[in-house]
Every structure is written in C-alpha cells, then in structure tokens.
C-alpha positions as CSV (number, residue, x, y, z in Angstrom):
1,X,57.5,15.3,9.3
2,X,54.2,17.1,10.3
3,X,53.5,18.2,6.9
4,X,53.9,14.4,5.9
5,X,51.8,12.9,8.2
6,X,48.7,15.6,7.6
7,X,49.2,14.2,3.4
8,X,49.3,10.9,4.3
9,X,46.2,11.7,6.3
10,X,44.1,13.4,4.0
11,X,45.4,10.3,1.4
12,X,43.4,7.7,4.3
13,X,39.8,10.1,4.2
14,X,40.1,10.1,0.6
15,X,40.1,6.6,0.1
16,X,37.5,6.1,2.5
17,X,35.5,8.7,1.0
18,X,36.2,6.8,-2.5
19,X,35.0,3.6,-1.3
20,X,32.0,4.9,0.9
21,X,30.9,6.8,-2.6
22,X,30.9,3.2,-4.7
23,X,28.7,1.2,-2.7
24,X,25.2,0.7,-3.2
25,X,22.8,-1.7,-4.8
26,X,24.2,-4.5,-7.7
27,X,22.7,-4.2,-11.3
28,X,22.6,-7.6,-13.0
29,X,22.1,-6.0,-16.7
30,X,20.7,-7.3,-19.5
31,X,17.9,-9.6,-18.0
32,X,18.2,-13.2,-19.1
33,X,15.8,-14.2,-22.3
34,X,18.1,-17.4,-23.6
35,X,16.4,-21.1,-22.5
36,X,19.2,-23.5,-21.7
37,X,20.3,-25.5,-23.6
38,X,21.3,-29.4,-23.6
39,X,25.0,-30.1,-24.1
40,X,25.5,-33.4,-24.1
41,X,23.2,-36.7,-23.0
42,X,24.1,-40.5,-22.1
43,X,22.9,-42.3,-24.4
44,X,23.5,-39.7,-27.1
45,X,19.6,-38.2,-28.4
46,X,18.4,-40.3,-31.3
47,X,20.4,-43.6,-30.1
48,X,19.5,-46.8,-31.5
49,X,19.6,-50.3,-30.2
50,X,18.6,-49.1,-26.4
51,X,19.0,-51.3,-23.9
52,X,19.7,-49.6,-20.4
53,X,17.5,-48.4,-18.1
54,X,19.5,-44.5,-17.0
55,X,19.7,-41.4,-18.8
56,X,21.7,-38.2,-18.1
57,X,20.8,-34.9,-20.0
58,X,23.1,-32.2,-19.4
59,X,22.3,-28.9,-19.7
60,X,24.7,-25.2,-20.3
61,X,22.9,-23.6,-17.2
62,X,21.0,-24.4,-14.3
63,X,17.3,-25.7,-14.8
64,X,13.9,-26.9,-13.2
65,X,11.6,-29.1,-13.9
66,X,7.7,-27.1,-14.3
67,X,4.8,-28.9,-14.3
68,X,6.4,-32.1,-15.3
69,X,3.2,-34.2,-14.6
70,X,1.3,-31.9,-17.3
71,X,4.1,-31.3,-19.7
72,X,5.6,-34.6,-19.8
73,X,4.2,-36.7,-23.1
74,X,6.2,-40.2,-23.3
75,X,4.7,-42.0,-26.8
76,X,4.6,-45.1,-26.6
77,X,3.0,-44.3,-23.1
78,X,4.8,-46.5,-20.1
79,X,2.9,-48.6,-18.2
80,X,5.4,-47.6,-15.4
81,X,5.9,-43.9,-15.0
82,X,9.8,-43.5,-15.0
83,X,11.6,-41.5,-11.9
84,X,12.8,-37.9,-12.8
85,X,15.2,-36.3,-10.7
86,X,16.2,-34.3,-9.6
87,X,13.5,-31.9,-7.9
88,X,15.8,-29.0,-7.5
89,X,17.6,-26.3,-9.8
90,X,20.5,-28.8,-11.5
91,X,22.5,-28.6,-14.3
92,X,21.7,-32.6,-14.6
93,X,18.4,-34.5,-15.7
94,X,18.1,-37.9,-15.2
95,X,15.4,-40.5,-16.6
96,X,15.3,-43.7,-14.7
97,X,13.0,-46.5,-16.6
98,X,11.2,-48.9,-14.7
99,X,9.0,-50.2,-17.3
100,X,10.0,-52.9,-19.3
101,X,10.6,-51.3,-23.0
102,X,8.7,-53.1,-26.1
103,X,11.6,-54.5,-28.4
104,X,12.3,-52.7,-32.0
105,X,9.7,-49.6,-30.5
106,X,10.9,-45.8,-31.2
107,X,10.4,-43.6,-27.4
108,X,10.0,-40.3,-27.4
109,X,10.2,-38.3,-24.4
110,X,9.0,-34.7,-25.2
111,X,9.0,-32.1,-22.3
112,X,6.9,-30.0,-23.5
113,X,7.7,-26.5,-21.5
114,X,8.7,-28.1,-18.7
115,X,12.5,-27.6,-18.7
116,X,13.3,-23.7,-17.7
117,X,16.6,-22.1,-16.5
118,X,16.7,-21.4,-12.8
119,X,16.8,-17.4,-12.9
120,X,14.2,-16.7,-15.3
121,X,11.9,-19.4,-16.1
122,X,12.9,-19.6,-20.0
123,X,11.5,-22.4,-21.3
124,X,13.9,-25.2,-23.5
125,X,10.9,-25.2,-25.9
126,X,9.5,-28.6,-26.8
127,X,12.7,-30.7,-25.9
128,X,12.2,-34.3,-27.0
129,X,14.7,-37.2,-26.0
130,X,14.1,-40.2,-28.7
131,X,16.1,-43.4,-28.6
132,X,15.2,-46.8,-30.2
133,X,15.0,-50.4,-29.3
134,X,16.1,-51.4,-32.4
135,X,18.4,-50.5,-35.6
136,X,16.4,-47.7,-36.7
137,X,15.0,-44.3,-35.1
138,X,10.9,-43.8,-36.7
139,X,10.5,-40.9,-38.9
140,X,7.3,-41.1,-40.0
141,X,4.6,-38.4,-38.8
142,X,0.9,-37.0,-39.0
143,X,-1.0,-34.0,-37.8
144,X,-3.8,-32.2,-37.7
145,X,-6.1,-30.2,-35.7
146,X,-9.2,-30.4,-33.0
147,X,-12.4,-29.1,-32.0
148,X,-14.8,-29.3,-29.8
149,X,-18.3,-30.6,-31.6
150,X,-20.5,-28.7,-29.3
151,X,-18.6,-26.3,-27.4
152,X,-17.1,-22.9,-29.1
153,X,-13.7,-23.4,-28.0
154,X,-11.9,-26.4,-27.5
155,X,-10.0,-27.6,-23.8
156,X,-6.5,-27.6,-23.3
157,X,-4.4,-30.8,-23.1
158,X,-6.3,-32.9,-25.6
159,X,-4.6,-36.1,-26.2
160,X,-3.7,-37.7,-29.4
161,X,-3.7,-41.3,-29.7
162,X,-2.7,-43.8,-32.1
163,X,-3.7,-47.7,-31.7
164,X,-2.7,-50.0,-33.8
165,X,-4.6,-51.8,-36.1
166,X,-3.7,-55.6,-36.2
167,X,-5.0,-59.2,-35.8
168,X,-5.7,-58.5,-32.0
169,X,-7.6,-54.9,-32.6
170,X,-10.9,-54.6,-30.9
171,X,-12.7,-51.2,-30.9
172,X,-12.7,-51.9,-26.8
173,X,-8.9,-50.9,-26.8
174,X,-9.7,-47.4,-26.2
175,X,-11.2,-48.4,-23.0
176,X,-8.4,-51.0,-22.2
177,X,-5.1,-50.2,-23.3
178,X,-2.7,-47.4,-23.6
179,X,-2.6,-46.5,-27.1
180,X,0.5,-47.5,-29.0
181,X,2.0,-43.3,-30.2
182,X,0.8,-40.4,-27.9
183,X,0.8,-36.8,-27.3
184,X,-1.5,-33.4,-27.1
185,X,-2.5,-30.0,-27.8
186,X,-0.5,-28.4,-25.2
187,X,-1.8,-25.5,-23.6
188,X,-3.8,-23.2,-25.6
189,X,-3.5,-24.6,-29.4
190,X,-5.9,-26.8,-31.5
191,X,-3.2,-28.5,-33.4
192,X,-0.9,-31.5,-33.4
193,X,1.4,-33.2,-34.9
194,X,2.8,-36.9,-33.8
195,X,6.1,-38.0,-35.0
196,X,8.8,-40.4,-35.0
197,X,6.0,-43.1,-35.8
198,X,6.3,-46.5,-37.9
199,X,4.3,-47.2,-41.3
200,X,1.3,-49.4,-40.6
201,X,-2.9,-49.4,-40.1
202,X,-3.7,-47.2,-37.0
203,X,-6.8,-45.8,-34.9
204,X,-6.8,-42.2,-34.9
205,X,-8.5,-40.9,-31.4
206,X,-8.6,-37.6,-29.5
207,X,-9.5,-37.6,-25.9
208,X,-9.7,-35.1,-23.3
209,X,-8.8,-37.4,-20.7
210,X,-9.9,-36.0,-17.2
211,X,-8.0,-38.9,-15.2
212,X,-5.1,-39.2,-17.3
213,X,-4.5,-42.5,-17.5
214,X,-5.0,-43.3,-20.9
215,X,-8.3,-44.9,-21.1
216,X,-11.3,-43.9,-22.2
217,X,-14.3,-43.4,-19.7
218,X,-17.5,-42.3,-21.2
219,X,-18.2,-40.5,-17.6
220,X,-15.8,-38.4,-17.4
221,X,-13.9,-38.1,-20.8
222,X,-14.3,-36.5,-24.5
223,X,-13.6,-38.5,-27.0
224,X,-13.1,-37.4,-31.0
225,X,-12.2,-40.3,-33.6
226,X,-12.2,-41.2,-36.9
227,X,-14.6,-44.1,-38.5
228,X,-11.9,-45.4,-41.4
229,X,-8.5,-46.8,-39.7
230,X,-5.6,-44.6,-41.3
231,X,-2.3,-45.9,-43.5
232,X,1.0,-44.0,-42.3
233,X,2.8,-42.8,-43.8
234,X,0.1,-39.9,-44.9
235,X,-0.1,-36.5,-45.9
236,X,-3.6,-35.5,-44.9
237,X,-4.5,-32.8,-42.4
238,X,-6.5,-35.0,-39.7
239,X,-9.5,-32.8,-37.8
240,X,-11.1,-35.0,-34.7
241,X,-14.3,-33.5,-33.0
242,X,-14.3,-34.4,-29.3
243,X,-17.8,-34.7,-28.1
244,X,-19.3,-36.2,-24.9
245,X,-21.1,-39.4,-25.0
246,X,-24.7,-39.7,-23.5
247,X,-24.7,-42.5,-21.3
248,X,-26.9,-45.3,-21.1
249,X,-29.3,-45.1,-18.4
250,X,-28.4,-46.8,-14.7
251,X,-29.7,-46.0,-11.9
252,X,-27.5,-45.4,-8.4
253,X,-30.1,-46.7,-5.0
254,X,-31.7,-44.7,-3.8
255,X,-30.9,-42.1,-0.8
256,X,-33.8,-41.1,1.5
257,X,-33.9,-37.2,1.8
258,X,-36.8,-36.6,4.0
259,X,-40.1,-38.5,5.6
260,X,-41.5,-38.4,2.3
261,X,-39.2,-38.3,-0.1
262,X,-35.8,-40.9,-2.3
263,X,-33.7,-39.4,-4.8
264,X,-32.3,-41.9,-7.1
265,X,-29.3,-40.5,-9.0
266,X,-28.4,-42.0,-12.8
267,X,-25.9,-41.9,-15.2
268,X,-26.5,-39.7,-18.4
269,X,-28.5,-36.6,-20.0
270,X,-31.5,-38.6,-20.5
271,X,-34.5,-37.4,-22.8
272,X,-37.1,-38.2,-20.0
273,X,-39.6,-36.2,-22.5
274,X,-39.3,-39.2,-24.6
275,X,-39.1,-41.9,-22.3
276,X,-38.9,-42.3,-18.4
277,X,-38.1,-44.9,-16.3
278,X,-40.7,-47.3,-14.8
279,X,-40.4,-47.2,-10.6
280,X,-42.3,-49.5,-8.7
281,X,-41.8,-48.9,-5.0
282,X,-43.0,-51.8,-2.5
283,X,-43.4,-52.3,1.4
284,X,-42.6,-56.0,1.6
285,X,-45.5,-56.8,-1.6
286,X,-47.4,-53.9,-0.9
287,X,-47.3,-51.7,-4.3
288,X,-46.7,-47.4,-2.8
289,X,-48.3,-45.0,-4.4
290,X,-45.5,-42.7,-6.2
291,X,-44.7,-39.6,-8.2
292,X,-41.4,-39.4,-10.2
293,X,-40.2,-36.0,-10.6
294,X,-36.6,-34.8,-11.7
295,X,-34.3,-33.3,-8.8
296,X,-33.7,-29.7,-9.7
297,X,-30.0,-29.3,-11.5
298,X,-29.0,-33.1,-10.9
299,X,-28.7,-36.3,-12.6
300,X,-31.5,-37.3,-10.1
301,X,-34.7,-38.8,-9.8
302,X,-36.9,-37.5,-6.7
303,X,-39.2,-40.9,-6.0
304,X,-42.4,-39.4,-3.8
305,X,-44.7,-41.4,-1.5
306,X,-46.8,-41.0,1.2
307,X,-45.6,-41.3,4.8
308,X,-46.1,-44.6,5.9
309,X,-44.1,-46.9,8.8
310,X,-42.1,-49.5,7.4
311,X,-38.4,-50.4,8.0
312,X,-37.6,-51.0,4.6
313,X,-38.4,-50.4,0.8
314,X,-37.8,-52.0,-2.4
315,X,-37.9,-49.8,-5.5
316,X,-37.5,-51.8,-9.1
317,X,-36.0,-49.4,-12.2
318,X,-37.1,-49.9,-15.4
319,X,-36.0,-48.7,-18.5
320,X,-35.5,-50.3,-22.0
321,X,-33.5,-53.6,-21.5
322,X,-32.5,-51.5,-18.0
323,X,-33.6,-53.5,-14.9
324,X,-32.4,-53.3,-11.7
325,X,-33.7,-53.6,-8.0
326,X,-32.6,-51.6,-4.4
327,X,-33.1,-53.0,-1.1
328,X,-32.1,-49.8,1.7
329,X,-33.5,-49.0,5.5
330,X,-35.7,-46.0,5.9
331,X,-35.9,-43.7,8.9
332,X,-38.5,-41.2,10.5
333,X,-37.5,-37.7,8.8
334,X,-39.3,-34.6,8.8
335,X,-42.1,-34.6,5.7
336,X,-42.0,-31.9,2.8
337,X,-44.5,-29.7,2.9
338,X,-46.4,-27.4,0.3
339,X,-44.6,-24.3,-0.8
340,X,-44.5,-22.3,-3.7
341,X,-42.1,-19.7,-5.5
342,X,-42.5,-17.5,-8.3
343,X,-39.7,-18.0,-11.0
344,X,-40.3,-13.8,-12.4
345,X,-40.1,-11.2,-9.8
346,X,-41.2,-8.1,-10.8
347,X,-40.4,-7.7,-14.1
348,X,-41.6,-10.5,-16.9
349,X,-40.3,-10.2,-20.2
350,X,-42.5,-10.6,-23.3
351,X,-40.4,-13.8,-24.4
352,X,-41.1,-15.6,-20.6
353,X,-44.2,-17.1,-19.4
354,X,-45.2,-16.3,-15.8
355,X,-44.2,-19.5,-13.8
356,X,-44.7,-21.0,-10.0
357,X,-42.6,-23.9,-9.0
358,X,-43.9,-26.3,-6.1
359,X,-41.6,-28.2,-3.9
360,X,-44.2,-30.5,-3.3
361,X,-45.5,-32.2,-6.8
362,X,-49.1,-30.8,-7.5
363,X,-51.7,-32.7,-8.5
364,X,-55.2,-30.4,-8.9
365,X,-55.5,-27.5,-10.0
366,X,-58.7,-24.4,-9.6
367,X,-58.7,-22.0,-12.3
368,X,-61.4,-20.3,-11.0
369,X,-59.8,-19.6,-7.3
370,X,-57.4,-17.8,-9.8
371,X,-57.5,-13.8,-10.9
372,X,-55.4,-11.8,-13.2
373,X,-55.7,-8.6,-13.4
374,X,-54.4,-5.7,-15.2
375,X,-53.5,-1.7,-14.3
376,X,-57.2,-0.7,-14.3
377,X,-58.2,-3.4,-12.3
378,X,-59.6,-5.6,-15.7
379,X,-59.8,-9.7,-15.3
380,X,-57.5,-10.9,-18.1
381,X,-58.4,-14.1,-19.9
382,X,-55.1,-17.0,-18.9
383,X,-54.5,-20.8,-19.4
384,X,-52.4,-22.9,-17.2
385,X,-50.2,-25.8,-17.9
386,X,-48.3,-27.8,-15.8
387,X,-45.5,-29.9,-16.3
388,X,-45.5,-32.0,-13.3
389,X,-42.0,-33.9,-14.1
390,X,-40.0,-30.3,-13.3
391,X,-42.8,-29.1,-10.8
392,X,-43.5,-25.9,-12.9
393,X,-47.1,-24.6,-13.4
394,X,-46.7,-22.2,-16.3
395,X,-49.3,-19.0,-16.9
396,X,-50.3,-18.3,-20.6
397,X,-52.2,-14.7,-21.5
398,X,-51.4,-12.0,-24.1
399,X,-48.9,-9.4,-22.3
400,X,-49.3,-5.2,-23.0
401,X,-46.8,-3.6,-23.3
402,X,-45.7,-1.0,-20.2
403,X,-48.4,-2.8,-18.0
404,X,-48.6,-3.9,-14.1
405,X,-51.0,-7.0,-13.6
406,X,-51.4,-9.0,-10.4
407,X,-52.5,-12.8,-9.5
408,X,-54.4,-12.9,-6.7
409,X,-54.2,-17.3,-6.0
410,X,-56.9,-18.1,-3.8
411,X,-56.8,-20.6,-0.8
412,X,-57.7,-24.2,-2.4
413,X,-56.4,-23.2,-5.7
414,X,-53.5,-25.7,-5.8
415,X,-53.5,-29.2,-4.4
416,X,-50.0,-31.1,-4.0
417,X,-49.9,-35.3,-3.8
418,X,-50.3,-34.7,0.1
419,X,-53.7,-33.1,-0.2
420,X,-52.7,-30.2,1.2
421,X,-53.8,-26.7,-0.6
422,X,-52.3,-23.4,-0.5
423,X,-52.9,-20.2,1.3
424,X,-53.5,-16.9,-0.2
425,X,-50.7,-15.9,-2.6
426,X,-50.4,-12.8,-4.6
427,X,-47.7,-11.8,-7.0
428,X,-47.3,-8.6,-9.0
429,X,-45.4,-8.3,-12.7
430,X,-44.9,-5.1,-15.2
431,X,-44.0,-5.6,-18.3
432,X,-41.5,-3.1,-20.0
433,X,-41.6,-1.1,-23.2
434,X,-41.3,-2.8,-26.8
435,X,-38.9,0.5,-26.9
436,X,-36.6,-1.5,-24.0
437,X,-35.8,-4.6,-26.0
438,X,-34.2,-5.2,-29.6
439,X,-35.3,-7.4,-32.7
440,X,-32.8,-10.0,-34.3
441,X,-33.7,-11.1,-38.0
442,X,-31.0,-14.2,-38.8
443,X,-30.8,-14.7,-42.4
444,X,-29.5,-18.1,-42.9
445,X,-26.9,-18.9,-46.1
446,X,-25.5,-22.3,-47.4
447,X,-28.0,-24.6,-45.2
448,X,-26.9,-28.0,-46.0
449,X,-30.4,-29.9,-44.8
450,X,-33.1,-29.0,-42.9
451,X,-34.2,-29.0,-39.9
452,X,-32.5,-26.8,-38.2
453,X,-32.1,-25.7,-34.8
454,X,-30.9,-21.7,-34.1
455,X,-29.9,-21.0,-31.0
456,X,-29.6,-17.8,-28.7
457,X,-26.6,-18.2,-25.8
458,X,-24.9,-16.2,-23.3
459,X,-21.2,-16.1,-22.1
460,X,-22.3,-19.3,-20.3
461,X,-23.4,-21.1,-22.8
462,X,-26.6,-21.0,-21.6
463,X,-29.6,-21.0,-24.0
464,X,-31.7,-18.2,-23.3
465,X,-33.7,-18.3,-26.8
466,X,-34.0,-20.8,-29.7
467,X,-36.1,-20.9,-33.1
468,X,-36.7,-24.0,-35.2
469,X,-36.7,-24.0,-38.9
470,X,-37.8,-26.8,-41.0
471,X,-37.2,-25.0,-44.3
472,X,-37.3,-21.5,-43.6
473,X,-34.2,-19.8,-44.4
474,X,-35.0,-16.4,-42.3
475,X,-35.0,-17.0,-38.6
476,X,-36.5,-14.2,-36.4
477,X,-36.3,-13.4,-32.6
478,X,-38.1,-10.5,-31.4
479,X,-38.2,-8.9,-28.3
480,X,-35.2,-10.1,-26.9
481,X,-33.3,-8.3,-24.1
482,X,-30.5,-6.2,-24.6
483,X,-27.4,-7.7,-24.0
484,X,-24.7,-10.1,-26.3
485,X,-25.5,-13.0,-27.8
486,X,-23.6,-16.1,-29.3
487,X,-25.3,-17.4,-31.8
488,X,-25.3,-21.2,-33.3
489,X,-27.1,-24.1,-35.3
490,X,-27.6,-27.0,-35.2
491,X,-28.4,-29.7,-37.8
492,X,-31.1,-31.6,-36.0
493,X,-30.6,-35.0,-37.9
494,X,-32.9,-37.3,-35.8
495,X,-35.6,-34.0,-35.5
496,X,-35.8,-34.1,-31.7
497,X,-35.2,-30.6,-31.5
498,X,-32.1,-31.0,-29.0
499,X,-28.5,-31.4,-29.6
500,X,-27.2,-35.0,-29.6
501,X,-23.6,-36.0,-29.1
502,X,-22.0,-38.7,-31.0
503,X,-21.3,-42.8,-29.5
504,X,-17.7,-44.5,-30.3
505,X,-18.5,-47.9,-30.5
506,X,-21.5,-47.3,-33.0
507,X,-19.4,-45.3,-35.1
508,X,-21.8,-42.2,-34.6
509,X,-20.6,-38.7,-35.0
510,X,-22.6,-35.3,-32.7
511,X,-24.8,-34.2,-34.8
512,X,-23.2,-30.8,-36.6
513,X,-22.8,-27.3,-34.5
514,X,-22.0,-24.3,-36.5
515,X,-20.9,-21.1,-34.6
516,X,-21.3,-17.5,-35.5
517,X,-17.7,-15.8,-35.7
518,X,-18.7,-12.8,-33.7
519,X,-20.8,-11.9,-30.7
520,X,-24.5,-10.2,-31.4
521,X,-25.1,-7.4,-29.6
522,X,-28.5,-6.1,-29.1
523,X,-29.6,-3.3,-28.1
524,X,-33.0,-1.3,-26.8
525,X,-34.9,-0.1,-29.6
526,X,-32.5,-1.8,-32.2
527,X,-33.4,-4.4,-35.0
528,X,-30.2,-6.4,-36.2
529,X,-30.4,-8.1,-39.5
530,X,-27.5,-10.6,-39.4
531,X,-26.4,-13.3,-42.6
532,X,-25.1,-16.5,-41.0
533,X,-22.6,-18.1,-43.6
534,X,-23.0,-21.8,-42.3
535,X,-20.1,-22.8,-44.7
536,X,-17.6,-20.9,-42.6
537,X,-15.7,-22.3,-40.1
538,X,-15.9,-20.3,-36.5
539,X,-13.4,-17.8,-36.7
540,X,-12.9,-16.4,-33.0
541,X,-12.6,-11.9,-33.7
542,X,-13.4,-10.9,-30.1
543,X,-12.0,-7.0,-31.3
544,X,-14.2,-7.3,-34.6
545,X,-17.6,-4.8,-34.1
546,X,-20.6,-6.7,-33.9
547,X,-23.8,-7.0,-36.7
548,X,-24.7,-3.9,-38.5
549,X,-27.6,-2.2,-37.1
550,X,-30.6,-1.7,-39.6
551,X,-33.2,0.9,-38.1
552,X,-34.4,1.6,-35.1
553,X,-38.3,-0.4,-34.5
C-alpha cells in the first residue's frame, strides 16, 4: 500500500511538472497577408434595374473602414453623401442612400483602399460596388494620365471628371455642378482610368480639388482640361496638365496696421511691374498724400500716409475695369519709424548685389554721404538703384575676388516719406574665391521656339538663378554656389520673362515647363557641361549620378 501511494505520488509531480513545462507565450504563425474578401452582397454587384435605397456587403473575415472620406469615389457623385456603417471591425458593410438616384444612370461605388481585415490592415484592393438604374450596367471606359504644368511632381488625389456635353452645357458647370462620371489618382500615381461610363460628348477635366466638393474655385483649386469635348467610346491615352489660375485682381479693405500705415490684401499673383493699381486715399474730400508698396511675402498692398487726425478714411482701388471703394474707422497707433537691414551678412556672393531694405519707404537718396571701400582702404566706384515698390535699395560695383570691403553710410544719406534720415551705418562683406564656386554650361537640344526662360531651383522650388535666351542655344551660369540644382525651361510665349499659368474659361493652356530628369550638382572649382533634351519627358532617377564633370576652372 505504501509503495502504491509513493507511485501514485510521483505520477501527481510529474504531471504538474509536464504542464508547468508547456506554458508560456502563444505563437500565432504564419502572419496574415490575404485582404478579405466579399462573399455575397444584397443587391447582388453589377445589379440592374435598382431601385432601393440599402446595401449589405458581406465579407469572409472581419474588416474596417480606413480613411473612407479619402478613399471613397462614388461616380456619378451624390448630391447626398450616403451613411456607411458600421464604424467598428464587422464582417457586414452597409450603404444607406439618401440621395435621390438619376433614372437609367450606372453607380459605382469604388473603395479605393479603404476596406482592410481587422488583424492586419490588408487592403481589399480597389473594391467597386456597381448597380444600375436601368436594364443595362455601362461598360464603356477612358484613361489617361496627369501632370502638374509647373510643378515637378504632381499632388495626390487629383480628381477626374466627366460633364456632359448637351443642350444645357455651359463651360460655367465646372464651377456649378458635380460632374456627371468621377474618380482620381489615388495616392501616389499619375494615372486613371474611369469606367462603367455611357457613349456620348463629354468634358474631360482634372482638378485638385482642395474643398472636395466638386466645384471648381480658382482660389483654391488646380484645374487641367481639355479644349475639344471628347466622343466615348475612345481609345486615346488622355494627359491633363493641372495648373493654377492667376486671378483677376480685387482688392479686400483695408486693415490699419499702425499710426501710419493700411495693408490692403487682393486676390492673385499680379504683375505689379506691368501694371499697379491706382489708390486714392481721402479724409472726407481731402486727397492724402500716399506710397504703395507691396507687404513682404503677402498678397498685400501696404497703403502709407502721413499721420494725420481723422476718424475715418476712404481709399478708391483702381485697376483695369477693377473699381471699388472702402469706408473703415482709424485709430491712434504707434507710427513706423526709419530702420534699415542688410539682406548679405558677411559673405556676398559674386552672383548677388549688396542690398538694404527699409521698413519705412525711402524717398532721397545721398551718394556722396556714401563710401566703399576695399582691403587697402581704396574708395571703390558704385551705383545705386532703388526699387521703391519692395523697399530694396540695391548696390552695383565690380567685386574681386577673396576681398573684404566696407560701407561706411553716413548720417543724412537716406531719407524715408517721413523725412526722417538715418544714423551712421556700417556694414562689412568678403567675397570668396572663384576656386569656392562651380560653372554650369547648359547646352540646349530640340528647342521648339524661342524665347526661352532657364531656370536654376532648389529642393524648394525656389529660383535662386535664371538666364534668358532669345535664340541662343548655349545657356551659361557661372559662379554659382555649390550645392544641387533642378534645372527647368520655360517657353516664355507672351515674352514677359515669368511663368504664366493657363485660364479655363478662355481656353488658355500654362505656358510649357520642361524639367531636367536629374538633379545638377555643383561643386567648388567644378565646370559642368550639361545637354538638356527638351523633347524628353521628366523622367524622375533620384539614384542616377548627376552631369559629368568637364575640368576643373
């Protein structure tokens, strides 16, 4: 009996043992890389002769809804947005339609990416729900890509549109009405195809459209559109340049910033070089003396006066067949007063030209209250101009290389619209090395007209150097400082020498931007000759190595 019970004892510790030894932590596998998939739908997917207003889609697995409100593309567009539920992981979608559907009309509901299974996020790529009104499901379909007319790379989510072309088209639709077929670029891709669409005339229109409602506004949206209507069915590869419209000029009234100073905002990138508005500013019928300057960065005017006691102003705009007057209170503010700022410190390259802004707009000038010298104490021979709508008083002389000069600015040298002068200023530059900067020598191929504008960039887009050509097809920059460049051109077809963007309702296209495939990189002591095909599309190669350097200079 004792022998039994010490077994049947040691049998007990090893089972414990046993069990103690299997626990731990669970491995789930193989991790899960299959999307769900939809098993059945009520109505069945491609139905005909719709009429409810419910649909169930039923899925093999859980799933969520991502970024419905970005995914989502319903073509024809609702004027109604339907009601999705649920929220949650479900193995059930359903569709509720509130809108009132168009009779003997193909919908399409395509989800785009946003349908994933509730473990892992796989995606049920591009599910589209399409059911017809009437006796016959659309087939028809068009595509095509997009780019951007000025910009290297186009935006994500670009919408494609189709408005029919009947006896109630107006070009104005696009600023009115939801187009009649619908749906975008997605996420990262430049192409698109719309389907399940009836034969017939249509408007073909891209639109990056910033407030997604399907409308155009010039504001805030892109738009990219063809000038002849299009016949579906058709085979042709569509390609729409978006491009943002330059607004006509309007004025916004005018906010008072300080004792001396309005800033008027407006609407569009105006060429004030060409043409600026007319301001007349008035106490009661008394004309104020002004100066119109643009506000630094802004779509703004900056309307200066002289301080004067008065309640109210009147200011009348002018511009073109623009006219429009404001009426607003004025209050005692502090006054601006005279300061000014060097744009260079320290170092000024050979391709800038020494430059003092003013805060204050200046209106005389001394030259002879102004020295410049060099290392060895020698006057050097300048010029001045001054562009008084930016404020900028620029310094013209011939820069040495590897040389220190100083501006000694003398009191009374500069006078602003106040008539108050300056104190003593003093700045010191140096100039660096021809050795420190690199040559670029463009050699241009397949120009299809002249002129031409070639243009330097950074990573920004910013334009840190430009040549004009107006028949030359070797385009040089020298001295340039080392860093990488993106280089363009552009056909300059009304010779402005800046780029213009295109206008929908006068059937205008941007004028033509061609980009180099491949950043330039310069280097100190470097010269770069680079051929610019500009019969080759841009052709993004970020891991391609840059222009071939020549010789050193």
């Amino acid at each position: 009996m004792f022998k039994n019970n010490i077994r049947y004892t040691y049998f007990l510790l090893l089972l414990i043992l046993v069990g103690c030894a299997k626990r731990g932590n669970i491995t789930g596998g193989l991790k899960d890389t299959l999307a769900p998939t939809l098993k059945m739908s009520f109505p069945e997917n491609f139905s005909t002769n719709f009429t409810g207003s419910d649909i169930k889609l039923t899925f093999d697995e859980y799933v969520k809804l991502k970024n419905l409100n970005k995914q989502l593309i319903i073509s024809p567009p609702m004027k109604y947005e339907p009601l999705i539920l649920p929220t949650t992981a479900s193995k059930f979608i359903t569709i509720k339609i509130k809108d009132t559907l168009q009779p003997n009309t193909t919908y399409s509901f395509n989800f785009g990416q946003s349908i994933t299974d509730n473990n892992e996020g796989n995606p049920y790529n591009q599910f589209k729900y399409v059911f017809s009104t009437g006796k016959n499901i659309d087939s028809l379909a068009i595509g095509g890509r997009v780019k951007d007319a000025y910009e290297k790379e186009v935006a994500s989510f670009v919408s494609i549109m189709l408005y029919e072309v009947n006896e109630n088209f107006k070009d104005s639709v696009v600023y009115k009405s939801p187009p009649r077929y619908i749906t975008n670029t997605l996420d990262s891709l430049k192409t698109f195809r719309l389907e399940n669409l009836k034969a017939g005339k249509y408007l073909l229109v891209a639109m990056k459209d910033e407030n997604n409602n399907n409308k155009f506004n010039p504001k805030t949206d892109k738009i990219g559109f063809l000038k002849q209507f299009i016949k579906i069915p058709n085979d042709t590869v569509f390609e729409l340049e978006l491009f943002k419209e330059t607004l006509p000029f309007k004025a916004y009234k005018p906010t008072q910033i300080s004792g001396n100073r309005l800033v008027m905002g407006y609407d569009g990138k105006q060429d004030f070089a060409k043409s600026r508005p007319k301001l007349i500013l008035k106490n009661n019928t008394e004309v104020i003396p002004t100066l119109i300057t643009q506000f630094p960065k802004k779509d703004s005017l900056q309307i200066w006066y002289k301080p004067l006691k008065a309640d109210s102003l009147n200011v009348s705009v002018e511009k073109g067949k623009y006219q429009q007057n404001f009426n607003f209170k004025i209050k005692v503010q502090k006054k601006d007063t005279l300061n000014i700022t060097a744009v260079q410190n320290g170092n000024l390259n050979f391709r800038e030209r020494f430059t003092l802004e003013s805060a204050t707009p200046l209106i005389r000038f001394d030259n002879s209250k102004i020295k410049l010298t060099n290392t060895v104490k020698t006057e050097i021979a300048f010029t001045t101009e001054y562009d008084d709508f930016h404020q900028r008083l620029y310094f013209d002389f011939k820069k040495e290389p590897s040389q220190k000069y100083a501006f000694t600015i003398l009191p009374g040298a500069l006078t602003d619209f106040y008539e108050k002068a300056n104190d003593s200023l003093s700045y010191k530059l140096t100039t660096k090395s021809e050795t420190d900067y690199g040559n670029l020598i463009v050699s241009l191929q397949n120009v299809k007209k002249y002129p031409i504008l070639i243009e330097l960039t950074n990573e920004k887009g910013d334009v840190l150097a430009s040549e004009y050509s107006q028949s030359n097809s070797k385009v040089t920059f020298n001295l340039l400082e080392p860093a990488i460049y993106t280089l363009r051109a552009i056909y300059d077809d009304n010779k402005n020498k800046l780029y213009d963007g295109g206008n929908y309702l006068e059937k205008r296209y941007s004028e033509e931007v061609v980009y180099f495939s491949t950043p330039i990189d310069i280097r100190t002591n470097w010269e770069v000759e680079q051929a610019f095909d500009l019969s080759l599309p841009y052709v993004p190669q970020p891991k391609k190595k840059v222009a071939k350097k020549k010789n050193k200079l």
